[in-house]
Each structure stands twice: as structure tokens, then as C-alpha cells.
C-alpha positions, 0 to 999 in steps of 0.5 A: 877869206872864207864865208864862214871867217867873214861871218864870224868877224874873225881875221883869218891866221896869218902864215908866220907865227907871233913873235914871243917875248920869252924868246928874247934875250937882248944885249943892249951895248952901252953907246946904245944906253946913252944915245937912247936917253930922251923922251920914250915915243909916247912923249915925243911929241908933248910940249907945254902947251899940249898938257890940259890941266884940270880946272879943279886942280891949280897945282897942275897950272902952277906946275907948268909955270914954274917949269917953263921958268925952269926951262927957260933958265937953263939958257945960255952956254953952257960951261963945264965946272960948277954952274953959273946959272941962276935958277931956284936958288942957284948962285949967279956967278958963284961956286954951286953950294949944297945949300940950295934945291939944284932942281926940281922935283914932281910929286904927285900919283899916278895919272896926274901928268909928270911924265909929260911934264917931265919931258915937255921940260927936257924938250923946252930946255934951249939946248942940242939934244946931245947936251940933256938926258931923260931917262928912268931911274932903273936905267940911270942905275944900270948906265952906271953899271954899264960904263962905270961911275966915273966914266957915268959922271964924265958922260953926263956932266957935259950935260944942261939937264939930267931928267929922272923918270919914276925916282924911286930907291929901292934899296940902301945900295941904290940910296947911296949911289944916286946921292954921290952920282947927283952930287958929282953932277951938280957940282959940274953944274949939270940941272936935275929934274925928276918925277916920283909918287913920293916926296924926296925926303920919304925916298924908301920909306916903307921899303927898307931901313930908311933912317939907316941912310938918312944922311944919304936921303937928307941929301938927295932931298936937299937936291930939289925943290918939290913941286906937288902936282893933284890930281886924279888919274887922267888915263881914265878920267871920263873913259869907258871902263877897260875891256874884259879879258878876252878868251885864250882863243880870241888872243891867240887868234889875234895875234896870229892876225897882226903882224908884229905881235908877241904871243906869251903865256903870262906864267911863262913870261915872269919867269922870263922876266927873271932872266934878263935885267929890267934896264933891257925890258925896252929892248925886249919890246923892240919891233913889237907892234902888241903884246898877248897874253894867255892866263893872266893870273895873280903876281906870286910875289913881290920880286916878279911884281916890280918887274912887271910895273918895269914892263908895264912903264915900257909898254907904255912908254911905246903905245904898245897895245896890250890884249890879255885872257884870264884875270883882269888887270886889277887882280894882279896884285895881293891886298898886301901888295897894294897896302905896302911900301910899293902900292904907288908902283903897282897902282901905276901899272894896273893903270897904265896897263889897263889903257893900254888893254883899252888901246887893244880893242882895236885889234878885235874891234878895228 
């Protein structure tokens, strides 16, 4: 390193140039979707016992209790056809009716834990990983895109527990989908958990026509006991405010300085986005150690927003630091975005994205 480089604090350019999101196009086979139905890396590790609910809150000590009797619940063998386990309501010993909660449901906002909670109950539950999914819902819907419905139902109904990561229907078509999907799941007597922002029986509401597919929302409601989780956003519950944008130079001359890292232009990169299926989104990051990003600027509209909060949920999901110039994260989306049927989604990424942006200082500040 040169005196003047050492002086400054800069890292010299590394010789390889930055890997480049935009250059990516993943095929993701369909062996590879199911294998990968477990907790993200993030949550690997959470348990129970590592959630520290708020004092102010009871509703998040009250989660963990009904959950770890959730789990516990689950025990036992597992049989094919209609269950025999008793559990919220379930019929010991007899067929499963659709007249009883088959699961359980966490309703909350974001930053509240749900996902930690959601897979400290897939880890929790008393059976091989090979017998409980979790996963989110865009790659619930594209697992069946990619195997089929029927052989999606065969491939899971061997299962103790399905978990439904970021439960959300964004159209009529996936209303339909889901409830028929769920149904066929329970009645192989498979457990359902799922985490949203918004309570079961308001599934799309403010997105489309609900009360044309009331029936099917109706349903998929009656699928679950809801289980309210309060609170406030703990990614930044006590923590400094997030970094300000860095300059075009400082970001690219940190990612030219950190192996593993992608370089992308932000305008570049949505129009990417539109070109490769969300459910590859996590493929897209495989090996990608941080994410930078030149002339952030604010989402063009709806479509490129909700697939930016699908990226943002996997960079998260993989502790990937995410270091960015131009406007900051809380400028990403318009009032109206933020006042529509959507706001829970882009609220959660501007969140996660801003502590991933916290994460990143790390790289400029080692």
C-alpha cells in the first residue's frame, strides 16, 4: 500500500473486478427448491430461547408459549392421511374437519420477530428436517409452478409442518391457489404455520377485488388460529440511525476492495429484476459476500417495488451488507406507495435494508 492510500484510509483496488448482480441469471432446478425449504442462514440458528421479548409487549411472551405448545404438539409419528394429532382444536383420533384453526398464524408488523419465531418453531418441532418445510410464500407459489400442483401436494403432504414465510396474496389467482394448495395439505394431516402483517381474513385486501374470492379468503382463514404479536420495530429498537449514502466513488472503491462483493448501478439493476423470477432472487445473491449500489434513486412504480422488498427479504435473510450512494432508503418509495395496499411490504424493506445498510459500515469502517 502506498503512503499516500495508507493515509487516506482507503483499501487499495483489488486486481479482479466486483461480481455484478446484472450479470446474473439463475436457473434454479426444482430438487434444489424443496432441498432448500428451511430456515435462511439468518435464522439458522434462533431458538425459543434466544427471542427476548419486550417487557412493554405480552403479547410477544405469550407467542412463545403457545408456540413452543405448538411444537411440542407436533410429536409423535407421523402417519400419512388425515392427522391424528390433537392441537388447537384438532380431533384426536378422528378425520380432520374444516371446522377448526389447522395451525397458527403470526400477525404483527414488521420488526416485531415473527420470522424468528417462525423458525425457532420449524427448529423446535420433533421431527427430521426432511419431514418440515419453511419457506416464503413467493417460493411456496413458484414450487408449484415448478413441480406442478399435484406433485407439489405429494412432495409435502409427507411433511409434519409447512411454514409460510411473509403470507401474503397478491392477486385473485394466487388466492385460489393457496386455499386448494392448504386444503389438500391438511387434509393429509400436514400442520400450517405462517407469518404476515395482515390478519388472514383481510388477506388482499386494498390489493384487489377481495370480496370477489371471499370464499376463498374465508377458507384460508379458517385454516389458522391468529396469534397477534405487538410491538415495535426491534432492527432499531436503541440503534444509532443508519449511515448516510456514501459517494459513487467511496462504493465502488469498496467494492473493488472486498472480495465477494457485487457492483451495480441501482436504475440498472430493477430493470434486471424484471427479467428473472423473484422465487431466483436468492439464487441471484449465491456467493455474494455485499451488495453496492451507485444512484439509489426513487422506485418508478409499483411492479419494480415489490420486487425490490423480495430482494431486500433475501439479502436479509443472508446478512448480506448492503452499502449504497444517492437517496437513502427511506426515500425509496412514493407517499402513495407508502399510503396503499402494499405499505406493510415497503415499510419492512426500508427496515431491513436500512440495518442491512448499518451492517455495511463495516466495510468502510472495519
Amino acid at each position: 500500500m502506498s503512503s499516500s492510500s495508507a493515509a487516506s484510509g482507503i483499501q487499495p483496488i483489488a486486481d479482479a473486478a466486483p461480481l455484478s448482480l446484472c450479470a446474473r441469471e439463475p436457473h434454479v432446478p426444482a430438487d434444489r427448491l424443496v432441498a432448500e425449504m428451511v430456515p435462511p442462514p439468518r435464522f439458522d440458528s434462533v431458538r425459543f430461547d434466544t427471542y427476548v421479548p419486550d417487557p412493554d409487549q405480552p403479547s410477544q411472551t405469550e407467542a412463545v408459549r403457545v408456540l413452543e405448545g405448538f411444537a411440542a404438539g407436533l410429536g409423535g409419528a407421523h402417519a400419512a392421511g388425515p392427522a391424528k394429532r390433537s392441537f388447537f382444536g384438532f380431533g384426536k383420533g378422528r378425520k380432520n374437519t374444516a371446522t377448526g384453526p389447522r395451525g397458527v398464524y403470526l400477525d404483527g408488523g414488521y420488526g416485531v420477530g415473527k420470522t424468528h419465531l417462525l423458525a425457532s418453531l420449524w427448529h423446535a418441532t420433533p421431527a427430521e428436517p426432511a419431514l418440515k418445510a419453511f419457506g416464503t410464500f413467493v417460493e411456496l407459489t413458484n414450487l408449484v409452478g415448478a413441480l406442478g400442483f399435484q406433485q407439489t401436494v405429494r412432495t409435502l403432504s409427507g411433511h409434519r409442518l409447512l411454514c409460510i414465510d411473509e403470507f401474503e396474496l397478491d392477486d385473485p389467482g394466487d388466492t385460489v391457489l393457496v386455499s386448494t394448495l392448504l386444503g389438500k395439505l391438511v387434509d393429509a394431516g400436514v400442520a400450517l404455520a405462517a407469518t404476515s402483517n395482515t390478519l388472514p381474513g383481510k388477506l388482499g385486501e386494498g390489493r384487489f377485488a377481495a370480496v370477489d374470492f371471499l370464499r376463498e379468503i374465508q377458507g384460508l382463514s379458517s385454516r389458522f388460529r391468529p396469534l397477534r404479536i405487538d410491538g415495535q420495530d426491534y432492527r432499531h429498537r436503541g440503534l444509532p440511525e443508519a449511515p448516510a449514502p456514501y459517494s459513487d466513488e467511496r462504493v465502488a472503491k469498496t467494492a473493488y476492495a472486498t472480495p465477494g462483493a457485487s457492483l451495480d448501478a441501482f436504475p440498472q439493476l430493477l430493470d434486471h429484476l424484471a427479467r428473472v423470477h423473484p422465487s431466483r432472487y436468492g439464487a441471484l445473491t449465491d456467493g455474494i459476500r455485499a451488495v453496492c449500489l451507485t444512484d439509489v434513486q426513487p422506485v418508478p412504480d409499483q411492479s419494480t417495488a415489490l420486487r425490490l422488498v423480495v430482494l431486500a427479504d433475501r439479502l436479509y435473510d443472508r446478512e448480506v451488507p448492503v452499502l449504497a450512494s444517492g437517496l437513502p432508503f427511506d426515500q425509496l418509495f412514493s407517499e402513495e406507495m407508502l399510503n396503499g395496499g402494499y405499505r406493510k411490504k415497503y415499510f419492512r424493506a426500508i427496515s431491513r435494508l436500512t440495518a442491512l445498510a448499518r451492517d455495511a459500515k463495516s466495510l468502510i469502517e472495519p
